[in-house]
C-alpha positions as CSV (number, residue, x, y, z in Angstrom):
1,X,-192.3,-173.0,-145.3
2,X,-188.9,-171.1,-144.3
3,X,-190.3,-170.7,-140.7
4,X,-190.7,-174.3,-140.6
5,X,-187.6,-174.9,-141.6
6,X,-185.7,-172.4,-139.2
7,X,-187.5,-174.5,-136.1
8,X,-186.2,-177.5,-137.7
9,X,-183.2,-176.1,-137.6
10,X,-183.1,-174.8,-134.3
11,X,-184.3,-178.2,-132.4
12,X,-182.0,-179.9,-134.6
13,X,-179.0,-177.8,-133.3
14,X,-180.6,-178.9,-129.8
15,X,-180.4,-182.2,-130.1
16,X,-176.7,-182.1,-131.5
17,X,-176.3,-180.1,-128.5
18,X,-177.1,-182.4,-126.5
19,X,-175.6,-185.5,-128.5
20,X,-172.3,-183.5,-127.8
21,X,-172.8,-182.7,-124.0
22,X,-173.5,-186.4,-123.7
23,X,-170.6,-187.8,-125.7
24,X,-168.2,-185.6,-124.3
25,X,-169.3,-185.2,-120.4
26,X,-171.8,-187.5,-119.9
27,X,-174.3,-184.9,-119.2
28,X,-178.2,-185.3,-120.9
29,X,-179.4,-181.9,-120.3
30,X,-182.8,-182.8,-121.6
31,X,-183.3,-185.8,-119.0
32,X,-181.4,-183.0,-116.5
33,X,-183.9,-180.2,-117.7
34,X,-187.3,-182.6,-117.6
35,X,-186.8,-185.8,-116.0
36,X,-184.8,-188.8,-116.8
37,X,-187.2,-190.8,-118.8
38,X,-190.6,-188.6,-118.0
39,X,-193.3,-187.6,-120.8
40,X,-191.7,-184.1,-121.6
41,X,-188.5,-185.1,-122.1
42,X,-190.3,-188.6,-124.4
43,X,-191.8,-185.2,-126.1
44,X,-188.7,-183.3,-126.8
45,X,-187.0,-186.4,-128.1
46,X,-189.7,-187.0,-130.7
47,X,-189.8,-183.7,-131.7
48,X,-186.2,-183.5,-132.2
49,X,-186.4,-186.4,-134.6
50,X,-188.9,-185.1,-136.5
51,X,-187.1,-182.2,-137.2
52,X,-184.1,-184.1,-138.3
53,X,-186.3,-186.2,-141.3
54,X,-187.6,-182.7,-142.2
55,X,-183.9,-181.3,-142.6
56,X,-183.4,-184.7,-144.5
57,X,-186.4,-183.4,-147.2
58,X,-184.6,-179.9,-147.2
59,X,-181.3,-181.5,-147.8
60,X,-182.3,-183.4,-150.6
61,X,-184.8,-180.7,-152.1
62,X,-181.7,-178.2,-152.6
63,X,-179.6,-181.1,-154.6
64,X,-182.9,-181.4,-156.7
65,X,-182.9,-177.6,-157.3
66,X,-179.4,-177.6,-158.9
């Protein structure tokens, strides 16, 4: 499960990456990277949100730990 969690982590760090590059230049590297709009970048998007509701589950498992 820790593995899991460190690739959650990691594409989660991507996608704030990216939230911040687009925020502050106006720059989506992922549409930049794959194509504005085309299946891989659809792909990376949905993965990156996945691993965001899994960080939610490990966010709230450690206040249930305590």
């Amino acid at each position: 499960m820790e593995t899991l969690q460190k690739i959650a982590l990691i594409f989660t760090i991507i996608g704030a990456i990216n939230w911040g590059l687009i925020g502050l230049l106006d720059f989506n590297l992922v549409a930049s990277l794959f194509g504005d709009g085309s299946m891989l970048s659809r792909i990376v998007y949905m993965i990156v949100g996945i691993c965001g509701l899994i960080n939610i589950g490990i966010f709230f498992n450690h206040f249930d730990e305590r």
